[in-house]
VOMAR-835757 format. One record per residue (C-alpha): x, y, z. Coordinates in steps of 0.5 Angstrom, whole numbers. Example, Ala and Ser with C-alpha at 12.3 -4.5 7.8 and 13.67 -1.06 7.14 Angstrom:
BEGIN
((25 -9 16))
((27 -2 14))
This chain:
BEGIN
((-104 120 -48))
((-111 121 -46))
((-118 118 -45))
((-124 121 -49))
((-130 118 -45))
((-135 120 -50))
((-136 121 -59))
((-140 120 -64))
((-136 118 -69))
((-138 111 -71))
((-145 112 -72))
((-143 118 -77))
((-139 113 -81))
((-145 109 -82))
((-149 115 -84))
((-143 117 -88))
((-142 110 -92))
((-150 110 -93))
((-149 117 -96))
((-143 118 -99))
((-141 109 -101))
((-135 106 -98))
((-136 103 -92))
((-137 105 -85))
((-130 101 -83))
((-126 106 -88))
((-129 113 -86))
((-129 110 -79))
((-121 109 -79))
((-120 115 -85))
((-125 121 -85))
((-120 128 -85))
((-127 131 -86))
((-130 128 -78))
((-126 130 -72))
((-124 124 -71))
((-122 117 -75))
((-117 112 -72))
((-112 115 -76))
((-111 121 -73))
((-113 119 -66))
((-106 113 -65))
((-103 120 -68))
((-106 125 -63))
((-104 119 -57))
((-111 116 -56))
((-110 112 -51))
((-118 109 -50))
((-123 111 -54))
((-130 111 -52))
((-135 110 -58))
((-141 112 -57))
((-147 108 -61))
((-152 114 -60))
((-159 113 -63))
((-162 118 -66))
((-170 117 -67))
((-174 112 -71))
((-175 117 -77))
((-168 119 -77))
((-165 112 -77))
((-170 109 -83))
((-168 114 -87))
((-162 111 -86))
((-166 105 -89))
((-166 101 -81))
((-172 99 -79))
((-171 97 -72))
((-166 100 -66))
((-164 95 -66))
((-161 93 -74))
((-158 101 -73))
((-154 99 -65))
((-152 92 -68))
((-149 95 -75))
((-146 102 -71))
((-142 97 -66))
((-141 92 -71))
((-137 98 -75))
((-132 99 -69))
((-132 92 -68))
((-129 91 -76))
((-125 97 -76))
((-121 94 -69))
((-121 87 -74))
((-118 92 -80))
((-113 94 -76))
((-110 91 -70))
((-105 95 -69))
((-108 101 -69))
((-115 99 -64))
((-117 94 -60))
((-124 92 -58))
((-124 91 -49))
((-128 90 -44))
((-125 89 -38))
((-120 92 -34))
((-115 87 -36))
((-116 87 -43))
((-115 95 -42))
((-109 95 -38))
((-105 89 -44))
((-108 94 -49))
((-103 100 -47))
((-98 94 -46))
((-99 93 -53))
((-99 100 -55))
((-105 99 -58))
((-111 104 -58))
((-117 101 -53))
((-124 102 -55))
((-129 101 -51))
((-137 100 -54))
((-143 104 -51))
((-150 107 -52))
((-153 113 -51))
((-159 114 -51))
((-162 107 -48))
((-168 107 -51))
((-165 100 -55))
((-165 96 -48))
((-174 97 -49))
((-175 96 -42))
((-172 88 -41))
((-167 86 -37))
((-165 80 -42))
((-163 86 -47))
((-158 89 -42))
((-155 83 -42))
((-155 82 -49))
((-152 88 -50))
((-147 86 -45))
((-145 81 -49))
((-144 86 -56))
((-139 88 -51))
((-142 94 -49))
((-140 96 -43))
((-143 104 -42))
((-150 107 -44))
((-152 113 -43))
((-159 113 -40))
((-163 118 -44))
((-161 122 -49))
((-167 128 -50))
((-172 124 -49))
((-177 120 -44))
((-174 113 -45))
((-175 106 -41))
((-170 108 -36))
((-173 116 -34))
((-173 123 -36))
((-168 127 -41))
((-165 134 -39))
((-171 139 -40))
((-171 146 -40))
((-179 144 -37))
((-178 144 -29))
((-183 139 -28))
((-179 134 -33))
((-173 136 -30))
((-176 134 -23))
((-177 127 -26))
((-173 121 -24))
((-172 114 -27))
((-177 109 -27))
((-178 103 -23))
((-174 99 -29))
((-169 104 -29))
((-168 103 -22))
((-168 97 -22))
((-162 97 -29))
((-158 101 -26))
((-157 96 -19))
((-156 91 -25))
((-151 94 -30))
((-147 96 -23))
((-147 89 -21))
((-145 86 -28))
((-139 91 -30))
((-143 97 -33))
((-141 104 -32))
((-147 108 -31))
((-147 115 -35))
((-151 120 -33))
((-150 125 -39))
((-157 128 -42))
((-161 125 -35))
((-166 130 -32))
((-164 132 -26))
((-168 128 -21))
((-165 121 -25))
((-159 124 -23))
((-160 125 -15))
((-164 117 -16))
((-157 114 -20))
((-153 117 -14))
((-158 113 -8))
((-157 107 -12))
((-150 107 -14))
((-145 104 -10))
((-139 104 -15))
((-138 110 -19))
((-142 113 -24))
((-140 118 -29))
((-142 124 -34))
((-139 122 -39))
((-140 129 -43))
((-141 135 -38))
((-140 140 -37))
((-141 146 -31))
((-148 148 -30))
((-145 154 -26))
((-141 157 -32))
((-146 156 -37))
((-154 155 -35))
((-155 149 -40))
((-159 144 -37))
((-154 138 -39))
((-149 141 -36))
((-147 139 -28))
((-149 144 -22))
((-144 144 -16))
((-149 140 -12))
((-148 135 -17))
((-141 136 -18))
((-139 135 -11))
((-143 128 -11))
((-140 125 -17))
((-134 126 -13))
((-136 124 -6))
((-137 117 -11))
((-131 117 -14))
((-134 119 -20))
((-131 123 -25))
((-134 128 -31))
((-131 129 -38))
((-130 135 -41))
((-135 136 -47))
((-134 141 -52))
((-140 143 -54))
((-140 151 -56))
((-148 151 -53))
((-145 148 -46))
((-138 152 -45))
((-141 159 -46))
((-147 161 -47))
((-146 165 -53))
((-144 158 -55))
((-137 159 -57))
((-132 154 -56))
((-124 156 -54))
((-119 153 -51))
((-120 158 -45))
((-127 157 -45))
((-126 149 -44))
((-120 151 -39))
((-124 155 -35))
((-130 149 -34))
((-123 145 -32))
((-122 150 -27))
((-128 150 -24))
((-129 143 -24))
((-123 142 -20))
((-125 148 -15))
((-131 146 -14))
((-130 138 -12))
((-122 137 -13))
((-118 135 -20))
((-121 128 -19))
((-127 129 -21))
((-124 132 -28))
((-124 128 -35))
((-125 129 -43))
((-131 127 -45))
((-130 131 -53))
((-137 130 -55))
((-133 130 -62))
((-138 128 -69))
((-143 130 -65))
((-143 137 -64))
((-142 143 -69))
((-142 151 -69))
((-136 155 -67))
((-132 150 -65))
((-124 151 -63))
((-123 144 -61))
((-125 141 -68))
((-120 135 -69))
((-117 129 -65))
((-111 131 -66))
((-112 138 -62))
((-112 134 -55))
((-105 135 -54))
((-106 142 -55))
((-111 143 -50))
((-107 138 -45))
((-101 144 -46))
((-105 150 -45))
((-108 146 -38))
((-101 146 -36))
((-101 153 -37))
((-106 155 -34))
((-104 153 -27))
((-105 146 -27))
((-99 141 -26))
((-97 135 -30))
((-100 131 -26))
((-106 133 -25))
((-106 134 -33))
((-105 127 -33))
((-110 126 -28))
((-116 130 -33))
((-112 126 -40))
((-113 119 -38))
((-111 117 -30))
((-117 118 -26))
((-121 115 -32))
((-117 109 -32))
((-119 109 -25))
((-127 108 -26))
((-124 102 -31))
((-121 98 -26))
((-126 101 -20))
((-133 99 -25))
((-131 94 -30))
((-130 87 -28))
């Protein structure tokens, strides 16, 4: 069983259905081509799923025939919400903590809707609650771009320094009061250092990994680390070839090396899985959903005990569910 707290595979499926024909829902459940679909995924034991409404650049959206942020986010969550009312048995839209634990009761896969990259929110207050109400309960504050909550992740040291805007500071307060989980994946380091002033209840990294081990930008520094943890939050393993090893490969021993690290630096609570899968490529060891159990085998082996591997597979996510959402 486990919780992956980040993919991209619901936007890929509407890319795909405007591509290819069929539909989003039919990619979404069934794609042997993607990492993963939701066929493969109750297979592999997904107990939650995050799915990530990532969204791109205008350009790139409106050669997809969307004309608006906002026409793409609705289409991609209205992808996972039809896939959910296909397949009921198989996957579950939820928003609380309650509605996840009776999902699991059920034996029915929790999908949890999000955003990365939080450009759609446009700097109002009545869009973070419109979008609470889609049932969106993450959002990744940037992606690699200035946005109305702040800065990216920036190879420009200056950039990097840069932290979030008076309404990004305002939103995070707000999206903790209301029953958000706030991402800090993809911020610059200085949004990064503003989040954990602001935060009084957890906040996550949904897909980092260790700066230390790899000098990626996205990727968490020890400081960082330890801080997350002094707030009971947690990092998700991202397998990223560019974020693992810096002659960009991605092994099983590389991810378990990060897992070691991570937990070393500050303690096996702060571990989680973030995959990243659809939205990543290249030399790519962990390529398909149904790999996770292997992955949870060779971390045992690696020295980590059962428990502590249920603690990176899904115990200390389900722990931010209860701590963060209402």
């Amino acid at each position: 069983m486990f919780i992956d707290l980040h993919c991209d595979t619901a936007a890929g499926a509407v890319f795909a259905a405007h591509k290819e024909g069929g539909t989003a829902v039919d990619y979404l459940y069934n794609k042997p081509d993607a990492h993963l679909d939701v066929r493969r995924l109750r297979q592999a034991g997904g107990r939650a799923q995050f799915f990530a409404c990532f969204t791109p650049p205008l350009e790139h959206i409106s050669s997809a025939g969307f004309t608006t942020d906002r026409a793409f986010t609705d289409t991609v969550l209205g992808a996972v919400k039809d896939t959910a009312a296909a397949h009921p048995d198989d996957l579950r839209i939820v928003g609380t903590f309650a509605e996840y634990r009776q999902a699991v009761e059920d034996g029915v896969t929790s999908a949890f809707l999000t955003l990365e990259e939080g450009r759609p929110i446009d700097g109002k207050m009545e869009n973070l609650d419109d979008y609470y109400d889609q049932g969106v309960r993450l959002i990744t504050l940037t992606w690699n771009f200035k946005n109305c909550f702040g800065s990216p992740n920036s190879k420009d040291p200056v950039i990097m320094q840069e932290g979030l805007t008076d309404f990004g500071k305002e939103a995070v307060v707000y999206m903790q009061e209301k029953g958000m989980i706030v991402d800090v994946s993809h911020l610059s380091d200085g949004g990064f250092y503003d989040v954990a002033a602001l935060c009084k209840k957890p906040f996550i990294a949904s897909h980092s990994d260790a700066r230390t081990l790899c000098r990626h930008t996205r990727n968490l520094t020890d400081e960082m680390l330890k801080i997350l943890a002094d707030h009971g939050g947690i990092t998700g393993l991202n397998f990223c070839p560019e974020f693992i090893d810096e002659k960009g490969v991605c092994t099983y021993d590389g991810v378990i090396r990060h897992a070691h690290y991570i937990a070393n630096t500050a303690g096996v609570d702060v571990l989680a899985l973030g995959s990243d899968f659809d939205g990543i490529g290249g030399d790519l060891e962990i390529d398909d959903v149904m790999k996770m159990p292997i992955l949870l085998e060779k971390l045992h082996k690696s020295g980590f005990t059962y428990d502590e591997v249920e603690k990176i597979a899904w115990k200390n996510a389900e722990r931010i569910l209860q701590d963060t959402l209402r």
